[in-house]
C-alpha positions as CSV (number, residue, x, y, z in Angstrom):
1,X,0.0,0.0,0.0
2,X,3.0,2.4,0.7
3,X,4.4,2.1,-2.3
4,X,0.6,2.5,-4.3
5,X,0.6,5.9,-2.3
6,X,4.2,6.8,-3.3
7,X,3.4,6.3,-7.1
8,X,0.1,8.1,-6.9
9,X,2.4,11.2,-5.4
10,X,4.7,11.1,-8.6
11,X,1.8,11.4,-10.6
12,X,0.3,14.1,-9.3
13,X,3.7,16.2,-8.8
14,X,4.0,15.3,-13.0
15,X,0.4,16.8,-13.1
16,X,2.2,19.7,-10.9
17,X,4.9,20.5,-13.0
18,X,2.1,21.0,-16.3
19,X,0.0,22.8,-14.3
20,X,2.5,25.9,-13.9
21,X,3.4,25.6,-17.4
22,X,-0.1,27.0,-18.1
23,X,-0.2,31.2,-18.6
24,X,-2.8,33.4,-19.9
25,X,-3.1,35.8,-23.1
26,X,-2.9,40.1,-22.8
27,X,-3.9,41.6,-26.3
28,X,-3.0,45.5,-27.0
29,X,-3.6,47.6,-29.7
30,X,-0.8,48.7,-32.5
31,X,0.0,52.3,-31.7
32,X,-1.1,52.4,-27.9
33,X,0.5,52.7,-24.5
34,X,-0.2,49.6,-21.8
35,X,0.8,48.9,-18.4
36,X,1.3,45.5,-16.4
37,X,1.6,44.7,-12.9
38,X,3.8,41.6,-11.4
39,X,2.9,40.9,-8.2
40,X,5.6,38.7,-6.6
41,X,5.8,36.0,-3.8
42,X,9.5,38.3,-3.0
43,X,11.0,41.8,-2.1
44,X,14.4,43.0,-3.8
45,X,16.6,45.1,-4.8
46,X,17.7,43.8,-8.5
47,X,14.6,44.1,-10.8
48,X,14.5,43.2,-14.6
49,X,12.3,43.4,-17.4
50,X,13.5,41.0,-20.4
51,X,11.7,39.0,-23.3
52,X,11.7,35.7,-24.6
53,X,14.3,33.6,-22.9
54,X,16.4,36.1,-20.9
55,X,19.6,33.8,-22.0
56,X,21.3,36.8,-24.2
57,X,21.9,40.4,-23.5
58,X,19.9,41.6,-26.1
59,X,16.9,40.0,-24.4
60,X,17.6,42.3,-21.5
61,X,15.3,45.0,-21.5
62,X,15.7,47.1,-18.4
63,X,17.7,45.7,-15.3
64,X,18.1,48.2,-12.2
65,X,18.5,48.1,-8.5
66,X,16.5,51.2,-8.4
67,X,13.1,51.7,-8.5
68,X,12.4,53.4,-11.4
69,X,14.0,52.7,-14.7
70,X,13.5,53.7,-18.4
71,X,15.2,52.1,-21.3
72,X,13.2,53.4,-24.8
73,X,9.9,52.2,-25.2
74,X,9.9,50.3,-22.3
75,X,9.8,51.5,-18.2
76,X,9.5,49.8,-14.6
77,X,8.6,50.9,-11.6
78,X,8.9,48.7,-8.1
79,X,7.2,49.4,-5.4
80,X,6.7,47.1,-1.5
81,X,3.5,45.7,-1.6
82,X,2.9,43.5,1.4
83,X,5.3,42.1,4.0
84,X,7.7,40.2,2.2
85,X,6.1,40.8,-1.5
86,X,7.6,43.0,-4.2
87,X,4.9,45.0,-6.9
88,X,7.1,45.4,-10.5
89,X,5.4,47.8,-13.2
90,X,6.4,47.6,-16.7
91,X,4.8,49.5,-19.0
92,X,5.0,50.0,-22.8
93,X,4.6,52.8,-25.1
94,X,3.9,53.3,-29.0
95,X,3.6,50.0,-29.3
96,X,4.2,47.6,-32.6
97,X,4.2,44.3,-34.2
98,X,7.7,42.9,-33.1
99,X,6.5,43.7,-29.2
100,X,4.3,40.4,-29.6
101,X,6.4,37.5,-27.9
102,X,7.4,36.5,-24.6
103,X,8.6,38.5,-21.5
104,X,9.3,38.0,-17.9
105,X,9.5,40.5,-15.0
106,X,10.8,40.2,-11.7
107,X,13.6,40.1,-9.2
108,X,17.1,38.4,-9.2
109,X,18.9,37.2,-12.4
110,X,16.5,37.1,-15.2
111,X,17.6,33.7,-17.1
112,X,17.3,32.3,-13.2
113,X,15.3,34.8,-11.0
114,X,14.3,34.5,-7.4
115,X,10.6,35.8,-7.9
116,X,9.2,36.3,-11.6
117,X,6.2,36.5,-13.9
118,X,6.0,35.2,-17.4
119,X,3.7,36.7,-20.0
120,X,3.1,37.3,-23.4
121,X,2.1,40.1,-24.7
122,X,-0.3,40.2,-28.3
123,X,-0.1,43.2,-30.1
124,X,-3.3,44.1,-32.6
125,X,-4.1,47.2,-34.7
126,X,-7.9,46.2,-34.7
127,X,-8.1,47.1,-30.7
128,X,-8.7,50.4,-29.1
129,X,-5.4,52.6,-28.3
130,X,-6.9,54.1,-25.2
131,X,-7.4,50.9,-23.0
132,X,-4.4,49.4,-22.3
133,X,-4.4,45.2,-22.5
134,X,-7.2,43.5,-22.7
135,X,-7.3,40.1,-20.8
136,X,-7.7,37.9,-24.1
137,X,-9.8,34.5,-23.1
138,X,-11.2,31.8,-25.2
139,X,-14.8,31.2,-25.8
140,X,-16.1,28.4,-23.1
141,X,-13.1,28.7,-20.9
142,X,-13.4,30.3,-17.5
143,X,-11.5,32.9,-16.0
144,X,-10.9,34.7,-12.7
145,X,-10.1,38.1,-11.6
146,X,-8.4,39.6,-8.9
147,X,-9.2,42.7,-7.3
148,X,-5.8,44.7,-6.5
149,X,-4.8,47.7,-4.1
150,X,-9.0,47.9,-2.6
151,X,-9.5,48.9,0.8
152,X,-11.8,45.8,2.5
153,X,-15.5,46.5,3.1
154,X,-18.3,45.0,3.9
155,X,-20.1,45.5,1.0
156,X,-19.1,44.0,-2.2
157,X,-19.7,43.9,-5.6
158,X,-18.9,42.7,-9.4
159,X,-20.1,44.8,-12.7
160,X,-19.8,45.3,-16.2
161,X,-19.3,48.4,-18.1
162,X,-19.5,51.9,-16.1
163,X,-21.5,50.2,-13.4
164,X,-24.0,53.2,-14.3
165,X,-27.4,51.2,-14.0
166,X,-28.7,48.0,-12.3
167,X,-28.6,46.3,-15.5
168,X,-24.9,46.0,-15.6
169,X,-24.2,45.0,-12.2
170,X,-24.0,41.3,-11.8
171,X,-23.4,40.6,-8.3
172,X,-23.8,43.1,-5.1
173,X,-23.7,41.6,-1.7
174,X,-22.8,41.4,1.7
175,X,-21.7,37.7,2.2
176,X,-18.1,36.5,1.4
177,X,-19.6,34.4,-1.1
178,X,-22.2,34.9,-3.8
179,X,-23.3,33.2,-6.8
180,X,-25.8,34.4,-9.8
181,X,-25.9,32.0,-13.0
182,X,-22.3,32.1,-14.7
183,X,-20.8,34.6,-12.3
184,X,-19.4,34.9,-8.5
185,X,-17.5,36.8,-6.3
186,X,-15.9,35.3,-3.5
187,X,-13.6,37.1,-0.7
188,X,-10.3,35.4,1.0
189,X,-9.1,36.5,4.2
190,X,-5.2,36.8,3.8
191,X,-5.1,36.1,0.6
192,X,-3.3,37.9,-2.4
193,X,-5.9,39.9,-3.5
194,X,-8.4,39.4,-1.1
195,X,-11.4,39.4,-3.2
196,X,-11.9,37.4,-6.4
197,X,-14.8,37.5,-9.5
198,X,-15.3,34.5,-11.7
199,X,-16.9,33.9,-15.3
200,X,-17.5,30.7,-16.4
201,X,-17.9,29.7,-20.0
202,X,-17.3,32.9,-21.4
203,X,-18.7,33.6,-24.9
204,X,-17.8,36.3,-27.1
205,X,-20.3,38.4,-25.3
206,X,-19.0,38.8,-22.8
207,X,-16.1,41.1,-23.7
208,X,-16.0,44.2,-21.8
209,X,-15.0,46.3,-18.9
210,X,-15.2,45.1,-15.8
211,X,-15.3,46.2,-12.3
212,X,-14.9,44.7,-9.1
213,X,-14.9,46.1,-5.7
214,X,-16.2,47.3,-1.8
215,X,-19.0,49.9,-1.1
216,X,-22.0,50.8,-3.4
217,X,-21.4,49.7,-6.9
218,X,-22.9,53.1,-8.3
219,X,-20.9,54.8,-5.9
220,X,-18.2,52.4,-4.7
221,X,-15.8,52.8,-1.9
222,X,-12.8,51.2,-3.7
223,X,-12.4,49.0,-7.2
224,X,-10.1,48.1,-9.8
225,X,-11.0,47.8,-13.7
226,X,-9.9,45.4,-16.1
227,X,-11.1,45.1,-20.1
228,X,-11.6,41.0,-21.2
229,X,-11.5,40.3,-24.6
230,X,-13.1,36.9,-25.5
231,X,-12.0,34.9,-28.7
232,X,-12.4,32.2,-30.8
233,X,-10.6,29.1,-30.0
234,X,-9.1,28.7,-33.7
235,X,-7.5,32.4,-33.3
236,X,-5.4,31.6,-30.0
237,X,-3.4,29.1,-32.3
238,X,-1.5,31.4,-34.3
239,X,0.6,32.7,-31.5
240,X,0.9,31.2,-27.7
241,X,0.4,33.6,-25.5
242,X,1.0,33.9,-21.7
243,X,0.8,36.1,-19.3
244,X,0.1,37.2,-15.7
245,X,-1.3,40.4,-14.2
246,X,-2.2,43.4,-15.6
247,X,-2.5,47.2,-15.7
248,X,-4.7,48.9,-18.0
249,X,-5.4,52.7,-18.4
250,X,-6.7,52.7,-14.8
251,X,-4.0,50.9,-12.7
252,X,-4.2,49.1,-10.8
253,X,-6.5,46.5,-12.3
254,X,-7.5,42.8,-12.1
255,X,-5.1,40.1,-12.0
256,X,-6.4,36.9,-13.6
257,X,-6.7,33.3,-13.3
258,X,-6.4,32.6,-9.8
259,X,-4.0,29.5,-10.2
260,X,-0.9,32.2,-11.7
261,X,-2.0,34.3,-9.0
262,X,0.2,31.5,-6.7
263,X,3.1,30.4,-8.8
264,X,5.0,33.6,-9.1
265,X,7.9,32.5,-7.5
266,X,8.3,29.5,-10.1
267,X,11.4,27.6,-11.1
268,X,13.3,27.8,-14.6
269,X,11.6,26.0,-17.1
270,X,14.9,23.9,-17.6
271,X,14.8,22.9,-13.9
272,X,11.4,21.6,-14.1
273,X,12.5,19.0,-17.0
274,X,15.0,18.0,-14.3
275,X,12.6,17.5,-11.7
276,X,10.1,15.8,-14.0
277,X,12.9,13.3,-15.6
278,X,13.9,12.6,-11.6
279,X,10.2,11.9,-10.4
280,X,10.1,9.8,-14.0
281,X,13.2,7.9,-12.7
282,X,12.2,7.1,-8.9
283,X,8.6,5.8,-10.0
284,X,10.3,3.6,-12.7
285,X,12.7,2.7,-9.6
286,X,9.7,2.8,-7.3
287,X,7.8,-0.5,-10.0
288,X,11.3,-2.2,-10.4
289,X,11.2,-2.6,-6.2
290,X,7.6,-3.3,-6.5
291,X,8.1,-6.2,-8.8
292,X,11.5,-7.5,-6.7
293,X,9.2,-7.7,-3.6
294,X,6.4,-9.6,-5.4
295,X,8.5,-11.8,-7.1
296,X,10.7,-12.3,-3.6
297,X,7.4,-13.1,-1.7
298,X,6.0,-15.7,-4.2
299,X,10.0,-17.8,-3.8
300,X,9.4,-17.6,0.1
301,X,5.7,-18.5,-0.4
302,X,7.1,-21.8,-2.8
303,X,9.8,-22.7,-0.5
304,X,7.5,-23.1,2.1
305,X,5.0,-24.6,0.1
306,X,8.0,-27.5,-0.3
307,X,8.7,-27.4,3.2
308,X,5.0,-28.4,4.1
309,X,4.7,-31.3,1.5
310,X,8.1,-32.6,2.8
């Protein structure tokens, strides 16, 4: 039975290792200005902001021990967020085709950092130039956002749009937990962001601005913004894309999908080939024992068997 549990871990450390793998799409428009915001599991004092691999120097964007930092198009900004965490901005300006790919921002070395978020950034010139990313989503997947930087009340509430009318409020309540059809809210004591709003199987209807927040939704105490942008599956084949958190033209905005909300502080994607060839390498181990033991037990089991007939 010990070694049944044993395999079943190795499985589902495997099943781990995918699961972090897994990042989300930002969209922008061509010609715009957009902000991100990494929230990390660290504090620091070397930042970066790199793309694609962060092997070369080229790929090295912006890498300061200061707060602030400006290289061209690009900028960062760090700030402390709670104990022991570390908030890194990076924003882009006049953006263009070639920005679409990979980055990473974070703290530490870049190709091996101590805290980091990976993302990928799509940019678009059929988007509008005023809004900043748009958290990109595939039609019947689910995603969840994160509140940021919101003072904790009471009352809370999650809406789409301006949050002018009734109509475009989907959930306003008082309990920590709340439910209507495809959308909830739900708030987490200690927790990152403290209050999160889910959508589940999106459709292209639902893209938008949303809003989620404490106090009177007409009139609310504190909120953050974020814009989704829901797409076909077909079109999210023609480039990967991952991300994290974001920053539209109201920071700070949602983060999404809770499960990248966690894994900031992640290991190099080298490292976890390691790890997944050494957990593949104990459970083959882990059957080879299995099947000594067996086959060990059914000599005793004979040998006694002789014993008894002699």
């Amino acid at each position: 039975m010990k070694i049944l549990h044993f395999l079943f871990f190795c499985f589902l450390s495997d099943a781990a290792v995918q699961v972090e793998a897994k990042h989300n799409i930002w969209s922008a428009a061509e010609g715009g200005n957009a902000s991100f915001v990494c929230y990390l599991t660290l504090s620091g004092s070397t930042k970066f902001f790199c793309k694609e691999k962060c092997e070369r120097a080229e790929d090295i964007l912006i890498k300061t021990d200061g707060s602030t930092a400006q290289s061209g198009r690009y900028s960062i900004n760090y700030k402390d967020g709670s104990p022991g965490r570390g908030i890194v901005s990076a924003t882009f300006t006049h953006m263009i085709k070639s920005d679409s790919g990979m980055y990473r921002c974070g703290l530490g070395r870049p190709s091996v950092p101590d805290s980091y978020f990976d993302f990928e950034v799509r940019v678009s010139n059929d988007l509008g130039k005023r809004v900043g990313f748009y958290r990109t989503q595939t039609e019947g997947d689910n995603i969840t956002l994160g509140c940021s930087n919101t003072v904790y009340g009471q009352r809370k509430f999650f809406c789409k749009n301006q949050c002018k009318n009734e109509g475009e409020i989907l959930i306003d309540t008082s309990n920590d937990k709340s439910v209507s059809g495809r959308y909830s809210i739900e708030y987490t004591a200690g927790s990152l962001f403290g209050l999160y709003a889910t959508i589940t199987q999106l459709t292209k209807s639902d893209t938008g601005e949303y809003s989620c927040g404490y106090g009177n939704p007409l009139s609310p105490d504190s909120y953050s913004s974020v814009n989704v942008l829901v797409i076909h599956a077909s079109n999210t084949t023609a480039s990967p894309l991952q991300t994290t958190t974001q920053m539209s033209s109201n920071p700070p905005a949602f983060t999404l999908q809770r499960e990248a909300l966690s894994s900031t502080h992640c290991p190099d994607s080298s490292w976890l080939l390691v790890v997944r060839a050494s957990l593949d390498g104990v459970l083959l181990m882990a059957v080879f024992l299995m099947l000594c033991y067996i086959n060990k037990t059914r000599r005793n089991v004979g040998l006694k068997m002789t014993q008894t007939w002699r």
